[in-house]
Rosetta silent file (secondary structure, phi, psi, omega in degrees, C-alpha in Angstrom):
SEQUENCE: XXXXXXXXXXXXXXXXXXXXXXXXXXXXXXXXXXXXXXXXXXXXXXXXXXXXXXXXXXXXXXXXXXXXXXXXXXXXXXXXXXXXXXXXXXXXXXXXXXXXXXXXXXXXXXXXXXXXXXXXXXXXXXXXXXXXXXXXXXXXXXXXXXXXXXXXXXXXXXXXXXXXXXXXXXXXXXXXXXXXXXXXXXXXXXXXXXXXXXXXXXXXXXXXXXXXXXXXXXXXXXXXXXXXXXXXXXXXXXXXXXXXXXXXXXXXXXXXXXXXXXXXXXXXXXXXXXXXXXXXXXXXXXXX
SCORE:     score description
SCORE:     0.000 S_00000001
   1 L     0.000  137.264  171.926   42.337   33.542   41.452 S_00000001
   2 L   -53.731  138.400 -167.223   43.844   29.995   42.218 S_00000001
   3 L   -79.019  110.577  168.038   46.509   28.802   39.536 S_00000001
   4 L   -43.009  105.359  158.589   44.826   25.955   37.452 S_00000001
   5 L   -66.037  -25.951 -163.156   46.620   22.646   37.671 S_00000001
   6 L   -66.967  -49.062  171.685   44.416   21.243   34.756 S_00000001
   7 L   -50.144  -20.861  169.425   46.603   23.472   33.077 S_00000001
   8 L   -72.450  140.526 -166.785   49.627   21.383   33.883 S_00000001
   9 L   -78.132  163.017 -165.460   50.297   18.169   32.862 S_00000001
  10 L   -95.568  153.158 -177.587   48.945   14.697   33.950 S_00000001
  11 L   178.588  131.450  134.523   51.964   12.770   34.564 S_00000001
  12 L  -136.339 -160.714 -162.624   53.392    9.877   36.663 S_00000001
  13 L   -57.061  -38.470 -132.763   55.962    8.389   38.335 S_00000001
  14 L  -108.400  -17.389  173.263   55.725    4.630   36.629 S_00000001
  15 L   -35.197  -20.391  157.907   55.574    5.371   33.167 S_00000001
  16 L   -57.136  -76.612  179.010   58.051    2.991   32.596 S_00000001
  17 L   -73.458    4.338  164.421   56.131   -0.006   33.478 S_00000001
  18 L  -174.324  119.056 -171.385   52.799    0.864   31.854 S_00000001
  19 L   -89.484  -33.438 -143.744   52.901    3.678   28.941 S_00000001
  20 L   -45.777  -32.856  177.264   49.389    3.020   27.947 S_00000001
  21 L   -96.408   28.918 -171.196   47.669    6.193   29.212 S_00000001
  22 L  -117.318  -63.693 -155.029   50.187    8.116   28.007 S_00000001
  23 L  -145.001   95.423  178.707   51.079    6.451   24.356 S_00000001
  24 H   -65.939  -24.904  159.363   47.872    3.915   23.587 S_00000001
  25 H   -35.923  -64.594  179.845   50.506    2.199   21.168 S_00000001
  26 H    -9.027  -55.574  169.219   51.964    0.870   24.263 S_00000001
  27 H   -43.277  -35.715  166.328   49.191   -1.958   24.272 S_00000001
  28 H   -66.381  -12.424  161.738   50.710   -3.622   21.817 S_00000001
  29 H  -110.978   33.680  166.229   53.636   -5.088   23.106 S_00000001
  30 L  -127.233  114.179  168.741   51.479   -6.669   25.736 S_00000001
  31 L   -53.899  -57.998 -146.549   50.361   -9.901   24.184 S_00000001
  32 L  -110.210   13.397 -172.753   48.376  -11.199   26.538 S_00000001
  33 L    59.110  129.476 -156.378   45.984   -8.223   27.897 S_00000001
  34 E  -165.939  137.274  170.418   46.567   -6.463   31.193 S_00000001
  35 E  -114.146  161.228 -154.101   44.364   -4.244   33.529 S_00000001
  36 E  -158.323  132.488  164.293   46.225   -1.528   35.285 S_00000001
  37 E  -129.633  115.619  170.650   45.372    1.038   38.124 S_00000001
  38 E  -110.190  136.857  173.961   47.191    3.761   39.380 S_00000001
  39 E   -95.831   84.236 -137.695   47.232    5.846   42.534 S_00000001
  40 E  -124.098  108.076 -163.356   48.721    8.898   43.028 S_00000001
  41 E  -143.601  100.656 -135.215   49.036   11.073   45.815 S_00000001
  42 L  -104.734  157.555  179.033   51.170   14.145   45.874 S_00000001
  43 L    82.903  -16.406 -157.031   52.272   16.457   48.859 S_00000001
  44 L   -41.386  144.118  177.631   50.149   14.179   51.280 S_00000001
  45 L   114.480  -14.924 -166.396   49.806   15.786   54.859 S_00000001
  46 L  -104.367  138.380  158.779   48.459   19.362   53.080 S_00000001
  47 L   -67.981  111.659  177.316   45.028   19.741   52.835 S_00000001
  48 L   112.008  -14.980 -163.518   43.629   19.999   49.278 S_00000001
  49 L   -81.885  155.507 -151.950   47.112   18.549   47.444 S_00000001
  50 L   -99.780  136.751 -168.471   46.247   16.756   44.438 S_00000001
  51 E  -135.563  141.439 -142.719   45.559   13.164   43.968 S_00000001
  52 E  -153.222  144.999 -169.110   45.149   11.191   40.996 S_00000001
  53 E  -143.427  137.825  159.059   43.374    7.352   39.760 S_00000001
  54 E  -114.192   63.682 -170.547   44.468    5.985   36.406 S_00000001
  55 E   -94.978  132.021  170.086   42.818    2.951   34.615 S_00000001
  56 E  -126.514  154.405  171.876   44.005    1.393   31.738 S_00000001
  57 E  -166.219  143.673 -166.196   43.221   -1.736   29.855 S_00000001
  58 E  -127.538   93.804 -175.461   44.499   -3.448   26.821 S_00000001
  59 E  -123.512  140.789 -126.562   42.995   -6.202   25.014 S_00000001
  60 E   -91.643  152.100 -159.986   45.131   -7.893   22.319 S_00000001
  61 E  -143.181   36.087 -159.801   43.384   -8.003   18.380 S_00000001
  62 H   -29.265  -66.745 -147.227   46.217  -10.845   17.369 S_00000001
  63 H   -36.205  -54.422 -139.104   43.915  -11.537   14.212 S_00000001
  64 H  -127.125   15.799  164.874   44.102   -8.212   12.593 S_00000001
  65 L    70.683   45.371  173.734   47.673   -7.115   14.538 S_00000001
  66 E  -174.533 -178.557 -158.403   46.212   -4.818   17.180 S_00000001
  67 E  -149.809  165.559 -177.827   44.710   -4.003   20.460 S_00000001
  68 E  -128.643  141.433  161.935   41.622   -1.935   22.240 S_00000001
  69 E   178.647 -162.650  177.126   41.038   -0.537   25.298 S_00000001
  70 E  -136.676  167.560  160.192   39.902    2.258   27.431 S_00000001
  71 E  -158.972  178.830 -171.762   41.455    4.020   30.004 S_00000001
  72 E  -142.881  128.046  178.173   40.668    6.949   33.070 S_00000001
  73 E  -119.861  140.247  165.355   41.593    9.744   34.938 S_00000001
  74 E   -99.627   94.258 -171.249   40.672   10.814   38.181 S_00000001
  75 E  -134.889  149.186 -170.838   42.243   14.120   39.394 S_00000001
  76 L  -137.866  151.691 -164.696   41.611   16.598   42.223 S_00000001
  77 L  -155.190   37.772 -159.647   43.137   19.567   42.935 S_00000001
  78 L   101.387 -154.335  159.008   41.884   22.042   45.852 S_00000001
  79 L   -12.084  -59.019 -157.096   38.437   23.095   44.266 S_00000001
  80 E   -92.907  153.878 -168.986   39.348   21.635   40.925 S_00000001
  81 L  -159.133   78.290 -171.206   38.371   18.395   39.860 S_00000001
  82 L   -99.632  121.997 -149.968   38.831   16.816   36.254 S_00000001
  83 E  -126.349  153.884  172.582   37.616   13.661   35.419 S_00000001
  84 E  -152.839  125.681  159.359   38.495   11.649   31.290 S_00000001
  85 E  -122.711  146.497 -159.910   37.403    8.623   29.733 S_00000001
  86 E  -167.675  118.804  171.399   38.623    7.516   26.359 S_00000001
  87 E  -105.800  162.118 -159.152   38.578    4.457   24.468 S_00000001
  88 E  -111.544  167.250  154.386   41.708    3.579   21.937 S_00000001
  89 E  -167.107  133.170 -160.724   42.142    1.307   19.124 S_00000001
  90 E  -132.314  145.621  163.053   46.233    0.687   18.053 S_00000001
  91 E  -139.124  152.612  167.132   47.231   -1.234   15.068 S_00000001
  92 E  -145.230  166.474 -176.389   50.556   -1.904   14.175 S_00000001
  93 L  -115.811   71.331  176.693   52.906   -2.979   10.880 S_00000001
  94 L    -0.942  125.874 -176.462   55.923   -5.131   10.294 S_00000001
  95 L  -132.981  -22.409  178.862   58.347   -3.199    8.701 S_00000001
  96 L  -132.514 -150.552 -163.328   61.728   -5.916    9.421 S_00000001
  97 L   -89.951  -22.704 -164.609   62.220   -9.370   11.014 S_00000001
  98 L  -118.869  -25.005 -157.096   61.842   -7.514   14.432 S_00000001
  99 L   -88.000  128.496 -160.411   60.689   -4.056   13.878 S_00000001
 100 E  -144.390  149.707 -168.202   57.281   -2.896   14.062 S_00000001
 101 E  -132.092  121.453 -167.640   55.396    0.515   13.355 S_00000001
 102 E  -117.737  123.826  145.988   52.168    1.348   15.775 S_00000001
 103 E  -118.983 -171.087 -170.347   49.708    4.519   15.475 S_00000001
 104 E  -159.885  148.021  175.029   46.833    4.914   18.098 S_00000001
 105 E  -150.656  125.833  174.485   43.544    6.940   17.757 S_00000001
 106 L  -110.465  158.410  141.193   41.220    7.608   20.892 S_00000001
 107 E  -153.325  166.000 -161.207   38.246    9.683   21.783 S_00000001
 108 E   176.493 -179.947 -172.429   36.512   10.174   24.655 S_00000001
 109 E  -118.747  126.304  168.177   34.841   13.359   26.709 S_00000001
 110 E   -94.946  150.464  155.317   36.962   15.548   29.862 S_00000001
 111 E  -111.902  157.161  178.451   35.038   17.294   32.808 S_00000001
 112 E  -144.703  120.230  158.253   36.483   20.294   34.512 S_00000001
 113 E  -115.679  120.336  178.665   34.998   21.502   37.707 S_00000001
 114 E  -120.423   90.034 -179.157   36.350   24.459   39.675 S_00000001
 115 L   -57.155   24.034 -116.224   34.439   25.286   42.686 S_00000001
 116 H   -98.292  -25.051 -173.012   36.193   28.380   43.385 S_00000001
 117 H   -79.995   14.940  164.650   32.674   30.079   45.276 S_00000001
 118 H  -104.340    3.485  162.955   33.433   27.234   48.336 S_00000001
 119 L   -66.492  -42.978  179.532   36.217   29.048   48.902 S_00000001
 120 L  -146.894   82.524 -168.477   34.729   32.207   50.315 S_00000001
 121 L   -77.542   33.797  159.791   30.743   31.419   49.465 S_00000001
 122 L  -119.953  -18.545  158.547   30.075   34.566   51.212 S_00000001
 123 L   -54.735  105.240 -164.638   32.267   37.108   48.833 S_00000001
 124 L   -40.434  -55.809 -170.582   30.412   38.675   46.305 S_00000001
 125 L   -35.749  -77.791 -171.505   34.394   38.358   44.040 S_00000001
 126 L   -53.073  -29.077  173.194   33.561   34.155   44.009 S_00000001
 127 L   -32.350 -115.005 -129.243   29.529   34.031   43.352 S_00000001
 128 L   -98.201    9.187  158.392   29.884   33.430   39.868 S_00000001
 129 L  -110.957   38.939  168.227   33.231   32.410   38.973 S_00000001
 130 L   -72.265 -171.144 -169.640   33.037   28.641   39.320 S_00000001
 131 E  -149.248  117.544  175.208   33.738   26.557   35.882 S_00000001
 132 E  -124.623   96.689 -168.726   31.780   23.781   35.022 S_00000001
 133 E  -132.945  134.896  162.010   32.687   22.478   31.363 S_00000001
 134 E  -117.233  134.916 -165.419   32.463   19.197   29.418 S_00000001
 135 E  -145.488  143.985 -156.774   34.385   18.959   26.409 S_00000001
 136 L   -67.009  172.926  179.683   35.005   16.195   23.217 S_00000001
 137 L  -172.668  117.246 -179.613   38.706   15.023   23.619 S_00000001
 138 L  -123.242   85.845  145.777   40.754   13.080   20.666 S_00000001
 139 L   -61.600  156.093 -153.312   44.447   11.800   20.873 S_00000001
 140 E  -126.920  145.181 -176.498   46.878   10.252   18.877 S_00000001
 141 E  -168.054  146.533  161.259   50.073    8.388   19.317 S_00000001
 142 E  -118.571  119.276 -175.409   52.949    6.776   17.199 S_00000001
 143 E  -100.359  129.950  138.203   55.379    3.896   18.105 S_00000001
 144 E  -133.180  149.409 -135.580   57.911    2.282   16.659 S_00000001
 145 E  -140.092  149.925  172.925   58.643   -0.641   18.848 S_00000001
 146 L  -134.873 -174.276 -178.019   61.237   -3.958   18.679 S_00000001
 147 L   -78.146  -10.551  176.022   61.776   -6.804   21.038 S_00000001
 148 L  -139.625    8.880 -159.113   63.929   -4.646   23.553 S_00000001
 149 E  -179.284  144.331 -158.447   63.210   -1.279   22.675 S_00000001
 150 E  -144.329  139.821  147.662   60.687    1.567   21.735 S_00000001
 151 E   -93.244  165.887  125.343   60.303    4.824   20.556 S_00000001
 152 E  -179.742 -173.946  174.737   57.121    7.180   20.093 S_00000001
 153 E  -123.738  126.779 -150.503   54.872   10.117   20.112 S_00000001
 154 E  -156.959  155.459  172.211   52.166   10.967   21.302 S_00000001
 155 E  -153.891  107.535  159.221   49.391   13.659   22.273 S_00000001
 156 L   -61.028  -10.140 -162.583   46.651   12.196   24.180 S_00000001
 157 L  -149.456   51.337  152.877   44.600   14.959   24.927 S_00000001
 158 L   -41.563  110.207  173.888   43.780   17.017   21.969 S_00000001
 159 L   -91.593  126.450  146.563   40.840   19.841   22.136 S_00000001
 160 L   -32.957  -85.267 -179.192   38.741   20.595   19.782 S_00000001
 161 L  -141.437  170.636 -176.272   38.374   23.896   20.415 S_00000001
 162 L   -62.269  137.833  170.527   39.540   26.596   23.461 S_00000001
 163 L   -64.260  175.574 -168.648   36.294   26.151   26.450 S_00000001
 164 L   -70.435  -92.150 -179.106   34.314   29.380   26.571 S_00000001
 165 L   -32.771  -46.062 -158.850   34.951   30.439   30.064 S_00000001
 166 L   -92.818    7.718 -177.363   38.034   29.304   31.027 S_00000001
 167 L   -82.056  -20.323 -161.104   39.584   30.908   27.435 S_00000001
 168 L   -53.025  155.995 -170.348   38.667   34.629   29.026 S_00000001
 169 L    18.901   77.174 -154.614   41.923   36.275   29.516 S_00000001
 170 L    -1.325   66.641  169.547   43.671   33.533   27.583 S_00000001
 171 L  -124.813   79.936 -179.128   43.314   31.133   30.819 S_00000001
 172 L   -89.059  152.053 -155.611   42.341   28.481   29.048 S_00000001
 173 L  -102.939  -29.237  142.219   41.873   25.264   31.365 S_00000001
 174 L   -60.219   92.868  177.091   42.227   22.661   28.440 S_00000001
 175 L  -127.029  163.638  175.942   45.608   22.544   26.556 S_00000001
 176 L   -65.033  145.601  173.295   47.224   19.735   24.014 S_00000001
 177 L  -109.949  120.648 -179.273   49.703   17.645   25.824 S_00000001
 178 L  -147.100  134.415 -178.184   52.484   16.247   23.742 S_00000001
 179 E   -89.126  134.860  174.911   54.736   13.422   24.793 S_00000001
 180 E  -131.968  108.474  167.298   58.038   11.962   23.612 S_00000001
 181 E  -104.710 -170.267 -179.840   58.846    8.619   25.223 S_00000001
 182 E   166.048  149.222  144.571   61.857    5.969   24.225 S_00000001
 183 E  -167.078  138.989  164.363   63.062    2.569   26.536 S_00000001
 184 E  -117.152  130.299  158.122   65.573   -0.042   26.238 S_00000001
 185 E   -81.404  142.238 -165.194   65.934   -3.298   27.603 S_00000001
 186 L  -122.466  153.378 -178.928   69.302   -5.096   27.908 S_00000001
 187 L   110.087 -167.893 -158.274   69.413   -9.347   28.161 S_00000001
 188 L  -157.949  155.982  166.420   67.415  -12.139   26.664 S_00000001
 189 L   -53.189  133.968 -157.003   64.145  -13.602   28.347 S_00000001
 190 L    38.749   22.080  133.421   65.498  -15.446   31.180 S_00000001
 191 L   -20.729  136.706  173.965   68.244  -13.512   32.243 S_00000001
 192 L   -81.965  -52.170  174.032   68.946  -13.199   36.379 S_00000001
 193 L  -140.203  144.711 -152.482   69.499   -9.329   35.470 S_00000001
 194 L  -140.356  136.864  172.449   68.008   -7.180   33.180 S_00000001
 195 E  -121.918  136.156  178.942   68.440   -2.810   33.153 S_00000001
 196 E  -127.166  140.088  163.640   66.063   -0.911   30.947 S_00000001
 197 E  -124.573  143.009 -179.733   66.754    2.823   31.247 S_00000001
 198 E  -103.645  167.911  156.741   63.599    5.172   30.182 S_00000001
 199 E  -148.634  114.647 -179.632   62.880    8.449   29.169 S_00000001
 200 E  -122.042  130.995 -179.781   59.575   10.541   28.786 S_00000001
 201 E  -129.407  124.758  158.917   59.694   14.176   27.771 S_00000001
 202 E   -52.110  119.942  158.167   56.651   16.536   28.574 S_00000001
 203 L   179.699  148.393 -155.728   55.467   19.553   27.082 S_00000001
 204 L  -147.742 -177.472  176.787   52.389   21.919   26.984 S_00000001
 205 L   -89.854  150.872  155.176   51.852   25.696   25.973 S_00000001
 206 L    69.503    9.014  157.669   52.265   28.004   29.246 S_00000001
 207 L  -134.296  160.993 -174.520   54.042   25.401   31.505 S_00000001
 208 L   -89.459  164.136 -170.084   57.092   24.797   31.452 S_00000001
 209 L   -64.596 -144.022 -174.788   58.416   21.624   29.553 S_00000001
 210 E   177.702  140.576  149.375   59.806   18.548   31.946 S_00000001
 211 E  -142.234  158.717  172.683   61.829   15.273   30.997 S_00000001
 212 E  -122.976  131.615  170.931   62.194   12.096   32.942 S_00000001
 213 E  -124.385  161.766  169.077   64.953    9.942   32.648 S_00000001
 214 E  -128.710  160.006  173.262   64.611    6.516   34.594 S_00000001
 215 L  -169.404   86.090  154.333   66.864    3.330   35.097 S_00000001
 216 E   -62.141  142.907  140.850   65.424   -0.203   36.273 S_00000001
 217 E  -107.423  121.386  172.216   67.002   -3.260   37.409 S_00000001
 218 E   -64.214  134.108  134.028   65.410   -6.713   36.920 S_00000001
 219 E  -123.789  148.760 -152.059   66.164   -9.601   38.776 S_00000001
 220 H    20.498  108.849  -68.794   65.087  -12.598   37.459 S_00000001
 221 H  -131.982   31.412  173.148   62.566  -10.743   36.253 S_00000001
 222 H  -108.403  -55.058 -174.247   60.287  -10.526   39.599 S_00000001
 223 E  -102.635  161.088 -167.441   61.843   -7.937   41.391 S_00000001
 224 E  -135.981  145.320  163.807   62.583   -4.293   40.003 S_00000001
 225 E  -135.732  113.759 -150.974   64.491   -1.562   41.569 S_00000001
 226 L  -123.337  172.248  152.199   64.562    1.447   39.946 S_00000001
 227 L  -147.087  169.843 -174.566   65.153    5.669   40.316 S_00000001
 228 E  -157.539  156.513  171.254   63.904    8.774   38.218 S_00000001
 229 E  -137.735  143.911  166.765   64.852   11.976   38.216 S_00000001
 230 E  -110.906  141.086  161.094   62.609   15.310   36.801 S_00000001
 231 L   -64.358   16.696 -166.531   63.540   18.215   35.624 S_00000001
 232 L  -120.117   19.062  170.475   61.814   20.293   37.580 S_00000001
 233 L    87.799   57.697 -166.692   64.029   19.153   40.681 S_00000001
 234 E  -139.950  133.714  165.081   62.055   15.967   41.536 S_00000001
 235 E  -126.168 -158.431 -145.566   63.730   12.138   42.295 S_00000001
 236 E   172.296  117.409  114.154   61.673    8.869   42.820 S_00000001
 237 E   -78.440  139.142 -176.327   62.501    5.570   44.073 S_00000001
 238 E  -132.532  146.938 -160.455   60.695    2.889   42.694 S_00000001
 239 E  -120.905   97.684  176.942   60.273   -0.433   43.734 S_00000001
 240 E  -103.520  167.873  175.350   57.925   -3.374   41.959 S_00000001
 241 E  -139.184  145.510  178.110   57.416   -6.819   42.463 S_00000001
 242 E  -143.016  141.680  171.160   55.436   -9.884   39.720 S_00000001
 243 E  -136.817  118.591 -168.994   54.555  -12.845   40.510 S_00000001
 244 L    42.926 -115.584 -161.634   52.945  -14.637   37.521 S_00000001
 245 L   -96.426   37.007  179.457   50.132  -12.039   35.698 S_00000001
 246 E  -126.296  134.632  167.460   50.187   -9.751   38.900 S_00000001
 247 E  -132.962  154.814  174.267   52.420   -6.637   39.621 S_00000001
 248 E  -137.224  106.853 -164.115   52.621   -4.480   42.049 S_00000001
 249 E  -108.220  130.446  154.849   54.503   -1.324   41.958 S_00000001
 250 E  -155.827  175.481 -156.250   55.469    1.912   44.150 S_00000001
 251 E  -129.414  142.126 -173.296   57.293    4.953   43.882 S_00000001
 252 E  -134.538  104.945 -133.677   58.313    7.377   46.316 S_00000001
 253 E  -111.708  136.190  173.267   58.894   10.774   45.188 S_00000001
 254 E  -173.942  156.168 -165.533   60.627   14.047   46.567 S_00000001
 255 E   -69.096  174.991 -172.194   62.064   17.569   46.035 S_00000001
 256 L  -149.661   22.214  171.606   66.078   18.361   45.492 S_00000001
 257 L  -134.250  164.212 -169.751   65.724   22.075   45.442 S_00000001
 258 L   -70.476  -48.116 -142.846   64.821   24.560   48.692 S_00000001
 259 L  -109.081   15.736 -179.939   62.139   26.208   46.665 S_00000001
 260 L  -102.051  121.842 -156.596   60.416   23.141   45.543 S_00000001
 261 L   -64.477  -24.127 -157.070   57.045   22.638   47.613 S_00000001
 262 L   -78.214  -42.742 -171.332   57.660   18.503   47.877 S_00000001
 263 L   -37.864  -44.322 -178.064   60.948   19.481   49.627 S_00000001
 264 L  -102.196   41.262 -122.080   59.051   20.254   53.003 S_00000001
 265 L   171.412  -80.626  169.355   56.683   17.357   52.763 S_00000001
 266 L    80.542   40.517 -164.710   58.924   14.455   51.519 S_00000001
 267 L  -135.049   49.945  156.852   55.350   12.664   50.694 S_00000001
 268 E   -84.949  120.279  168.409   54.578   11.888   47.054 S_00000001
 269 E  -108.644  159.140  172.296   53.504    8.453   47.196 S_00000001
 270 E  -156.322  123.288  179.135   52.314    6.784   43.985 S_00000001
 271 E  -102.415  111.714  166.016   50.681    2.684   43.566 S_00000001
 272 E  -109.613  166.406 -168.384   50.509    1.139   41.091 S_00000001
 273 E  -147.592  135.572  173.772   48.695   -2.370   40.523 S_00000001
 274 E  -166.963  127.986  179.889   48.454   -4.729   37.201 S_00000001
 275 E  -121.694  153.869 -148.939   47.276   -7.729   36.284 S_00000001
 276 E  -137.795  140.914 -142.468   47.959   -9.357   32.977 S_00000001
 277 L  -100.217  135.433  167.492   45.432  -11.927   31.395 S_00000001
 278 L    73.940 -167.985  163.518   46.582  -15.709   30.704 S_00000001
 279 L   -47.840  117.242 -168.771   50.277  -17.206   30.361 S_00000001
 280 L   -94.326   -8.599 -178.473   52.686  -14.706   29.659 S_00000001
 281 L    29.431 -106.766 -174.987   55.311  -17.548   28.708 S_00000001
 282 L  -110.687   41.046  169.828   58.297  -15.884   26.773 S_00000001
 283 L   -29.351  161.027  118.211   56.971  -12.506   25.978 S_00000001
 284 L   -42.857  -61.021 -157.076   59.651  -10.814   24.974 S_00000001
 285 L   -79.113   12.407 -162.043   57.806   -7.223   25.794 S_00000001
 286 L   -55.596  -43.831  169.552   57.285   -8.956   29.395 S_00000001
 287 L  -118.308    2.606  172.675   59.193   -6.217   30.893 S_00000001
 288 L   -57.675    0.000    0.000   59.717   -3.637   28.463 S_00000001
């Protein structure tokens, strides 16, 4: 039987420059509301290598200190094909003059499709083991966040309970996802250069964990040049550009080990695109 990616974690390159479907806190140190799409498309040249769509959106709740939004994944995988929608609502709490304390609460429904009888629809072995399941989905996430610099925690993708099918011979096709993120920004708001180094650390039951460390450079705060490295023998360059509320980001991804599948490819590409709603004036969190 084909190795489930759905077991594996959702995860990209970019995480730096938009947390949100990751840690729905995130929305909150964007003032001004910002839609976000990401594109993700790893291995390209193999037939069947898995590709990924990401929408987020964040709209700001000044009154009452907090923000809403929804956000979506699109992922394919061979066969497999898991689709999530999930709307958020983040509040956060003054706790100093700068210093602020966020939770997040989502819910929303995953699909899982595994076509496994178009692999060989004439083998008796395949009739009957595709997987078709929809299942409730609730996540959670904690921030605490300042004018240059953020912690939090987070598990976005919480089940309810183990799916029927996919639990036989504990291969279950749902698992909790739990996140540890952190960035800092160095400078003042109108700085020529500004470095934020990142971090996100990964971990699931039955995969192994992963961390990402990252390290942008600003200049004047339109162009970014960045690199990442994963622990699972994966680097990244990444490059963005803003011009007023618009960004445009990409990342270019490949293996550093023999035995790593990217290595003989050299193709992860990943796009991201986000636009951010009115005058962003002196955000602080403009680039955080």
């Amino acid at each position: 039987m084909l190795q489930s990616k759905a077991q594996q974690l959702f995860t990209y390159t970019q995480y730096m420059n938009n947390l949100t479907p990751i840690n729905h806190t995130y929305s909150l140190l964007d003032e001004q509301g910002s839609v976000s799409a990401i594109y993700r498309k790893q291995w390209a040249g193999i037939e069947g290598s898995p590709s990924t769509f990401l929408f987020s959106s964040a709209f700001p709740l000044q009154r009452i200190g907090a923000a809403a939004g929804i956000t979506v994944m699109d992922d394919k995988f061979a066969v497999e094909h898991q689709t999530e929608i999930n709307a958020y609502f983040a509040k956060s709490v003054r706790l100093s003059e700068k210093g602020y304390l966020a939770v997040s609460m989502d819910a929303g429904v995953r699909r899982y499709v595994a076509s496994y009888s178009s692999v060989a629809p004439d083998d008796p072995m395949f009739l009957y083991s595709d997987v078709r399941e929809t299942r409730p989905n609730l996540g959670f996430g904690v921030m605490y966040y300042s004018d240059n610099y953020y912690l939090g925690v987070s598990v976005p993708q919480f089940n309810l309970r183990s799916l029927g099918v996919a639990s036989a011979e504990k291969n279950t096709y749902f698992r909790n996802h739990y996140y540890v993120q952190g960035a800092y920004l160095s400078g003042q708001q109108g700085d020529d250069f500004r470095v934020k180094p990142a971090f996100l650390f990964q971990a699931t039951k039955g995969v192994p964990a992963t961390a990402d460390v990252s390290t942008t450079v600003y200049i004047k705060s339109i162009l970014g040049i960045g690199a990442n490295y994963r622990t699972n023998n994966e680097m990244a360059g990444i490059l963005s550009v803003q011009v007023d509320g618009l960004r445009l980001g990409y990342a270019y991804q490949f293996g550093t080990a023999n035995n790593n599948i990217s290595q003989f490819t050299f193709a992860t590409h990943e796009i991201m695109l986000t636009y951010s709603f009115g005058s962003r004036g002196n955000n602080s969190h403009k680039l955080l």
